[in-house]
C-alpha positions, 0 to 999 in steps of 0.5 A: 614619721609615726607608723601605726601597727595593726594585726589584720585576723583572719582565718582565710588564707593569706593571700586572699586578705593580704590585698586589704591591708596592702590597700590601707597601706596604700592610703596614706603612703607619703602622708606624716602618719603611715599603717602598717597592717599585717594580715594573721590567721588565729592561734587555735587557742584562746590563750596563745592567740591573747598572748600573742597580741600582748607580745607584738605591742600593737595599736590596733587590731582588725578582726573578722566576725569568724575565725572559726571557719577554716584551719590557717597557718597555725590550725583551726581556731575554736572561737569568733571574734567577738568573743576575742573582742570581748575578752580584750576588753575585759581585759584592758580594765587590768592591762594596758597592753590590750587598750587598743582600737578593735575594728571588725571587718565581715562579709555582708551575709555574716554581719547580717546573721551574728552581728546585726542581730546581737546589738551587745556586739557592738558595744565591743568594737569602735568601729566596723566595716563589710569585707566586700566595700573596704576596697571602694572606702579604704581611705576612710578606713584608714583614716579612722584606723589613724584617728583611733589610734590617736584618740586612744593616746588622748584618752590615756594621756589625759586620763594620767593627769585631770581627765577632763571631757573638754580637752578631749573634745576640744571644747573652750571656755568660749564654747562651754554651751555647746555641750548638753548638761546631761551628757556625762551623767552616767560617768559622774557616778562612777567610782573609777575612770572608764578605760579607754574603749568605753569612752572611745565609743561613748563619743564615736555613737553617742556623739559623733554619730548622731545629730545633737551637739555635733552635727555633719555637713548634709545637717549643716547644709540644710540648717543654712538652706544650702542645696546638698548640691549648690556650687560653693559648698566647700569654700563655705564648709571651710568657711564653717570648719574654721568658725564652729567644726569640731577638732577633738576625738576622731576628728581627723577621720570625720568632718563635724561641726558644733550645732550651736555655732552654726546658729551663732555662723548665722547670727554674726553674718545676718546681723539679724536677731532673727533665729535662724530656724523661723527664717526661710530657706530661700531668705537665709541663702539670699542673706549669705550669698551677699554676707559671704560673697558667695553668689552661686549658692543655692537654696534646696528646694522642698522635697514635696509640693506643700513642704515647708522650707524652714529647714532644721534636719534632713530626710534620711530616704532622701538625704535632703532638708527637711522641716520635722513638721514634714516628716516622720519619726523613724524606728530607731533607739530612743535618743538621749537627752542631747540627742535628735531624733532622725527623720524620714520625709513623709513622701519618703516613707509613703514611698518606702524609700530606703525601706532595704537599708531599715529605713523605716517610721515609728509605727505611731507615726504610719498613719502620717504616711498617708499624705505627702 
């Protein structure tokens, strides 16, 4: 049975950190892939502490946002973690010993005061993760920690022989189409293979993370009319995951499916020539209850009175369909090409919904708030 090895870097003490990484431990006890995770204060130089990572031969690293602030088992450290991050990147372009998933793990108050606010941070870790949460989510940390891992070793191993982007994200040649033609523009002008982490990240933010070829369950839902919570939604995003869900890089750790072939779902259970976008919710759940013989699916109703039902996205207030021609432009980064833009439902941002968590419109599209 494979067991993974992560260092857990933290400059509290440890008897105070060691309960996170029993937790993820814990997660996968019995399971055919196992962590280990063992809890280290930092070397107080940036030197020992890199030489240490390279002597343990680690599959990944968990780090805290500071490591600067109280003196631990070997002393006081003069650096943070990302600047840590940063120079293991650098350094697994010469050095194989440092390819390896980095993760960050901080208090709420401190990503919020360093690590929110310098967006070149992110471009150093995979993923990232507030300190006061990991108990309630462990077992999705751990699944992912598993799926890094593993995605790191697809990536080397695909990248010794031809690398191709289709073995990786386990595109066919039935399903070549799904992929936009755009999407690898940046890494065909390179003269060199990118290492590991950076086409790591390309695929978890620029992929997985946003809706455009790859869509998550609360998109594929809507794209059918299905209500978020109608009876039966797991038999049929089984029935999804078997037909058009996504199998290649992280997939063990978050359930996607191709958006392409939810529309082709829909065209071999119709039977229609219909697209699947000018048809009515509540008409595309009355085709698939009797195509599926799945009678307790519901249709979701509409946000607001007024809203159309032909449902394409969700509203990210709400977390329910939405038609786009209801809802408004959030502020956010401009997507890619292959990339949709995400929603909020105009009732939503009248309301201010999710105003907290950032959730906020594009300020052409303000004036739009003013009804519904």
């Amino acid at each position: 049975m494979p067991q993974y090895k992560f260092v857990y870097l933290d400059d509290k003490d440890l008897p105070s950190i060691e309960p996170l990484a029993e937790a993820l431990e814990r997660e996968l006890e019995g399971e055919r892939e196992s962590l280990k995770v063992k809890p280290e204060n930092p070397r107080p130089e940036f030197g020992q502490q890199l030489k240490a990572l390279s002597e343990e031969r680690i599959d990944g690293l968990i780090l805290d946002l500071r490591l600067d602030e109280t003196p631990g088992t070997f002393g006081q450290a003069n650096y943070r973690g990302l600047a840590l991050a940063q120079e293991i990147r650098t350094r697994a372009t010469e050095d194989k010993a440092y390819a390896f998933p980095l993760l960050l793990v901080s208090s709420q108050l401190n990503l919020t005061k360093s690590f929110s606010s310098d967006r070149t941070g992110h471009d150093v870790v995979d993923r990232y993760y507030i300190k006061e949460k990991v108990a309630d989510d462990s077992e999705q940390m751990a699944r992912e920690m598993v799926a890094l891992v593993k995605g790191y070793s697809s990536i080397r191993r695909i990248a010794d022989t031809d690398f191709h982007w289709d073995r990786l994200l386990g595109i066919t040649a039935k399903t070549t189409d799904y992929l936009h033609s755009r999407m690898f523009e940046e890494f065909e002008s390179l003269a060199v293979r990118p290492p590991a982490h950076e086409i790591s990240q390309f695929i978890l933010k620029q992929l997985i993370d946003t809706s455009g070829p790859l869509i998550d369950d609360a998109t594929a839902l809507a794209r059918l009319g299905i209500a978020p919570d109608s009876p039966a939604t797991d038999i049929l995003l089984d029935r999804l995951t078997t037909f058009c869900g996504y199998n290649g890089f992280f997939s063990s750790a978050t359930k996607r499916w191709w958006a392409k072939g939810i529309e082709r779902f829909w065209l071999q259970k119709s039977k229609s020539k219909v697209p699947l976008r000018a048809v009515k919710a509540e008409d595309r759940v009355q085709i698939l209850k009797k195509a599926l013989r799945l009678p307790e699916l519901l249709a979701s109703p509409p946000i607001d009175k007024g809203y159309s039902t032909n449902y394409w996205t969700i509203c990210r207030g709400y977390k329910r369909p939405l038609d786009p021609i209801d809802g408004v432009l959030m502020a956010s980064a401009e997507p890619k090409p292959w990339q949709e833009p995400s929603y909020l439902s105009r009732k939503a941002a009248k309301l201010r919904v999710g105003r907290e968590l950032g959730l906020k419109p594009k300020e052409i599209e303000v004036f739009r708030t003013t009804s519904g």
